[in-house]
N, C-alpha and C positions, 0 to 999 in steps of 0.2 A: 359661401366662404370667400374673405377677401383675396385678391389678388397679388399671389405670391404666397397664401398658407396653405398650399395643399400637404398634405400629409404624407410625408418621406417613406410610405410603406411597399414594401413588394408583394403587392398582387398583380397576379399573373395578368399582363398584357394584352389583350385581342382574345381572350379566351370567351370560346362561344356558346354559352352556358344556355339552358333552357330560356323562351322569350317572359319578360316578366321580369328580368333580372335590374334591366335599366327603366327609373320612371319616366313617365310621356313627357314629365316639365326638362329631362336632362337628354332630351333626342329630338330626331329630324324627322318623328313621323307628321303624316300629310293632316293637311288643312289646323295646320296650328302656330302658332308664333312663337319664339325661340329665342334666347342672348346666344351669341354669337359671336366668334372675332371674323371678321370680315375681310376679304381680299379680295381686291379689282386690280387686271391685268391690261397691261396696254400692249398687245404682242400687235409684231407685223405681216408683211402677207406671206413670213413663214414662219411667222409664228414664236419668233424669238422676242423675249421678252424685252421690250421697248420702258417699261417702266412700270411701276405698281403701287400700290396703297396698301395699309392695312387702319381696322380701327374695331371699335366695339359694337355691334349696334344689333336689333330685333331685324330677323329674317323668318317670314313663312314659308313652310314646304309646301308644296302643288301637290306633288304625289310621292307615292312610293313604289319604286320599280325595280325589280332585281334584273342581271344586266338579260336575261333571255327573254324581260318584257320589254325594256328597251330598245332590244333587236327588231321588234315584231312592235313596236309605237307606233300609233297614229294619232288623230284628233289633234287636239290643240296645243298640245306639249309637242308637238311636230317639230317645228320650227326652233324652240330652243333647243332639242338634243341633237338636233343636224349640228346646230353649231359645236358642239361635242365633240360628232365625227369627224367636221375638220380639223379642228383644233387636236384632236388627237392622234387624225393620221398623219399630219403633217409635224407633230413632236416626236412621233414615230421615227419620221425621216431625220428629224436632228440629232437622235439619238445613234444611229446607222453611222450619220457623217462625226460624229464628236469620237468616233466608238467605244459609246457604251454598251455593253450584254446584259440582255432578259432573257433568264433560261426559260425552258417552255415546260416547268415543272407538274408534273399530274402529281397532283397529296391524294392522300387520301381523305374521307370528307363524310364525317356521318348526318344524314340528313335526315326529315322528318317523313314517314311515306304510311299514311295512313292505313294502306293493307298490307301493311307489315305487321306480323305476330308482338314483335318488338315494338312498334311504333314509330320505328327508325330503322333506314337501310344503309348499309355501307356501298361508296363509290368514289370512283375515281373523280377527281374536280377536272373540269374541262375548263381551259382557258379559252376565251373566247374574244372578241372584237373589242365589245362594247368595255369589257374588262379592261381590257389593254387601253382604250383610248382616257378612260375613267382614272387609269395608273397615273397618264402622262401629265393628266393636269394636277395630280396629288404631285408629282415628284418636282413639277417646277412650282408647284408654291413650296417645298421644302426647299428647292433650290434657289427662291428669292429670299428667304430666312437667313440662310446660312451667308450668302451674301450681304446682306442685309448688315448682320451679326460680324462678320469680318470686316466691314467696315467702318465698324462702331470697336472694335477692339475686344468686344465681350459673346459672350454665348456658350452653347453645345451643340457642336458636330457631328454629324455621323460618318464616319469615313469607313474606308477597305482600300487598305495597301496595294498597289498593282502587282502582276502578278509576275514573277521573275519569268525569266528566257528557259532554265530548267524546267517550271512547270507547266510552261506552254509546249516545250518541244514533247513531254510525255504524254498532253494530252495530243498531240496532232499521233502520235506513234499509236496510242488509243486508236481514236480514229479514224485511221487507214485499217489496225490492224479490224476493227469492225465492219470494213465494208463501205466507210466513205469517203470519197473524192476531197484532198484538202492539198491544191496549186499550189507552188510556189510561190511566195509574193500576195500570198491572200492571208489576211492576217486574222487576229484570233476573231476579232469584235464579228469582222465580214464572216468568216466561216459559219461562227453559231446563229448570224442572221439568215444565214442559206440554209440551214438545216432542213430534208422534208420532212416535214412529223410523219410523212407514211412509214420511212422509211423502219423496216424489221427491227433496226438496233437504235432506234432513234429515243426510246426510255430509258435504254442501259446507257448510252452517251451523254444525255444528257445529265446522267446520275453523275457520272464521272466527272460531267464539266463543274462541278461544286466543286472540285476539289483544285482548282486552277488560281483562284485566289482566298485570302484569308479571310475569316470572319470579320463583320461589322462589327467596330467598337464605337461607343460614346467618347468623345474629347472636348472637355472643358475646357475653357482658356477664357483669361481679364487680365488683357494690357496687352502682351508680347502673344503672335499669330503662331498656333502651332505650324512647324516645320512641314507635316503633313497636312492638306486641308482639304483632299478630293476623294470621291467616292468612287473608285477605282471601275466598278460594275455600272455607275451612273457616267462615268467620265465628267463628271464636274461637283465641286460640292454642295453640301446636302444636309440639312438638318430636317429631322421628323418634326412635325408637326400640324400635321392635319387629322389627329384622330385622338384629340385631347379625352373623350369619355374613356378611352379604353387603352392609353398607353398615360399614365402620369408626368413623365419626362417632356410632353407636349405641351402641356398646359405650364410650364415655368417656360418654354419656350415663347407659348403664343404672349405669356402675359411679360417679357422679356421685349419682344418686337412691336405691340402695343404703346409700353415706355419708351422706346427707341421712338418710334413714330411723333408721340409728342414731343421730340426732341428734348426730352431728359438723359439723366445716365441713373442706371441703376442702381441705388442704394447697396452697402456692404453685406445688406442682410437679405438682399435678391438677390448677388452673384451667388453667397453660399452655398444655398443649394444646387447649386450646378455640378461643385466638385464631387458633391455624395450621391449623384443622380446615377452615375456609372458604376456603383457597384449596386445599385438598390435595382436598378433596370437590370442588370445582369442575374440577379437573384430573381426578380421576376420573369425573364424570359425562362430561367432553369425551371421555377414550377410549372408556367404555360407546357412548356415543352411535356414536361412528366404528367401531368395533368389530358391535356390533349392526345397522348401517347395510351395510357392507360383506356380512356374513354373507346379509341379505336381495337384498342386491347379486347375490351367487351364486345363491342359488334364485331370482330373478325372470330371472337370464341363462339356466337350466337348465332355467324352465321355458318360455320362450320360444325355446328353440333351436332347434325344429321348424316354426316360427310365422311365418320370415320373407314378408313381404308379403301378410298375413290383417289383417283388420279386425278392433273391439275396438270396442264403445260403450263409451263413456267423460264421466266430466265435470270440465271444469276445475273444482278449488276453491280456487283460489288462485295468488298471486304470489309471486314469491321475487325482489325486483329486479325486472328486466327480462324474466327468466324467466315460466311459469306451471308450476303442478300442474296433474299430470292423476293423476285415481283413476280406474281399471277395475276393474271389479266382478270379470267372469270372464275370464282369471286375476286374482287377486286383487294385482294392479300395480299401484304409488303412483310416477308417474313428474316428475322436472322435465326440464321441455322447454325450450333453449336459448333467449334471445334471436333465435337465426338461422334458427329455426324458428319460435318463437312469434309471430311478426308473421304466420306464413300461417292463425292457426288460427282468425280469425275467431271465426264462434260453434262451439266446437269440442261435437262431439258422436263422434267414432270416432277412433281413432289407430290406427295402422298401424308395424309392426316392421319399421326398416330395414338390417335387419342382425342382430339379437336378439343381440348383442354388450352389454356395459355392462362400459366401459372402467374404468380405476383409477380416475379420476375420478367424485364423484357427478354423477350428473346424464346418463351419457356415453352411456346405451340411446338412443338416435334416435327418436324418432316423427313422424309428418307426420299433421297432424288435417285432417279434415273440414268443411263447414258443418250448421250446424243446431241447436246444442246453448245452453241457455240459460249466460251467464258470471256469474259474481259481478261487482255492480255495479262494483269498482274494477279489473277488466281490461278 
């Protein structure tokens, strides 16, 4: 397809569909050649970006390594994933001093597990090092784009409004009232970077901390620089672009900074689709979500089938309406609990499967809780 006709459709985004889904000519698997858009960095010895390129060109992949082979690397890819680890512990640290926030989210995450009845088990995803270092060098090539793009007068943004003074002060009262230390004079960015993840309420808190600024929107703009331009969560701004097979809205980016690079300007019939990419991205992120929701839907029914009327420690982190969340650790279950239930749960600390059914509706697994368990302050 040429450059600039991709197809304005909303399919869901990053959704992680059986393998087989993408062909071997449209991916980065190992020992094959590849088109490509291309980024070379010039950062310094901390790592802040000193200068960049982009352009089109064939790159081969070495290998293929998910980030817990990477962890445990050796041999002859040695050497280039050290430089990884620098480069990404040390964008770690600019992110600390800029203050931006990466919450330290456990999803849930159905994965392939060969002595499973199913052929898939459900689990909590563990963040890990190699992840994080992996992130930092995805978010400053979005954040050389979006620069990039502001200075050319055209593009799409990704921004998140900061977060007002009322919803920081209710999350610090969170907070304390959970059990953690938050000084005077230490502010939101430093707090959520001190978090222990041992710490007992450290998944209910962090649930809570989504709720401190607003959701990412897409922003269009050719000519006049929108008023807002930063990604409030990254502290600087940000446009996607580094996962052009599986988010559509990247690929009129990449092929947008391309043109820019040849020192062109972009024809009328390249910015267009810029303006319609935020409600067609927004309709795809709504099916991923329902889509990926649903899928979890099933393995948490699946794995609860054997389960009816066993207890579960569990803790609520949250409201939904009238509703609450409840998170269980083992099975690794993120469940909401009805209005016509949630008034019996007190201080809920165990839930119980009452039926291990979860109807087409979200929400429709049953549970009945316990007393004993500590609530987040607003339930």
């Amino acid at each position: 397809m040429a450059p600039g006709r991709h197809l304005l459709r909303s399919r869901p985004p990053g959704t992680a569909l059986p393998a087989g889904a993408v062909p071997g000519a449209a991916s980065l698997l190992p020992e094959q050649t590849t088109p490509a858009v291309l980024f070379a960095f010039e950062l310094d010895e901390r790592a802040d970006l000193r200068g960049w390129t982009v352009e089109r060109a064939r790159v081969r992949s070495r290998a293929q390594l998910t980030y817990q082979d990477f962890l445990a690397a050796r041999g002859p890819h040695g050497p280039m994933l050290q430089l990884l680890v620098e480069i990404g512990g040390k964008r770690e640290e600019r992110e600390v001093e800029r203050g931006g926030v990466s919450l330290p989210v456990r999803d849930q995450h159905v994965q392939q597990q060969a002595a499973s009845r199913l052929g898939y088990q459900l689990v909590y995803e563990e963040p890990n090092e190699a992840e994080g270092w992996n992130a930092q060098v995805s978010l400053l090539t979005g954040h050389a784009a979006a620069l990039r793009m502001l200075d050319a007068g055209v593009g799409l943004l990704r921004t998140v409004a900061p977060a007002d003074d009322s919803a920081v002060a209710a999350f610090r009262r969170t907070a304390r009232a959970l059990g953690f230390s938050w000084p005077e004079g230490v502010s939101y960015p430093e707090f959520i970077h001190g978090i222990n993840p041992e710490h007992a309420n450290a998944s209910v808190l962090v649930w809570q901390a989504r709720r401190v600024t607003g959701g990412a929107v897409y922003i269009p703009f050719d000519g006049e620089v929108p008023a807002h331009t930063e990604h409030a969560a990254l502290a600087f701004p940000y446009s996607r672009c580094a996962a052009p097979l599986r988010r559509l809205a990247d690929r009129y980016v990449l092929d947008l900074l391309v043109t820019l690079a040849a020192g062109n300007r972009p024809d009328p019939s390249e910015v267009a689709p810029l303006f319609k990419l935020p409600a067609v991205m927004q309709e795809a992120q709504r099916k991923a979500n329902r889509l990926e929701r649903r899928v979890v839907d099933i393995a948490e029914a699946w794995t609860l089938r054997d389960s009816i009327g066993k207890g579960f420690s569990g803790v609520v982190v949250g409201r939904r309406g009238e509703a609450i969340e409840v998170q269980i650790e083992e099975p690794p279950v993120h469940a909401t609990i009805g209005p016509e239930r949630a008034h019996r749960a007190g201080r809920a600390s165990a839930a119980t499967t009452d039926g291990g059914r979860r109807g087409e509706r979200r929400g429709a697994l049953q549970h009945q809780c316990h007393g004993g368990a500590r609530r987040t302050p607003d339930d």
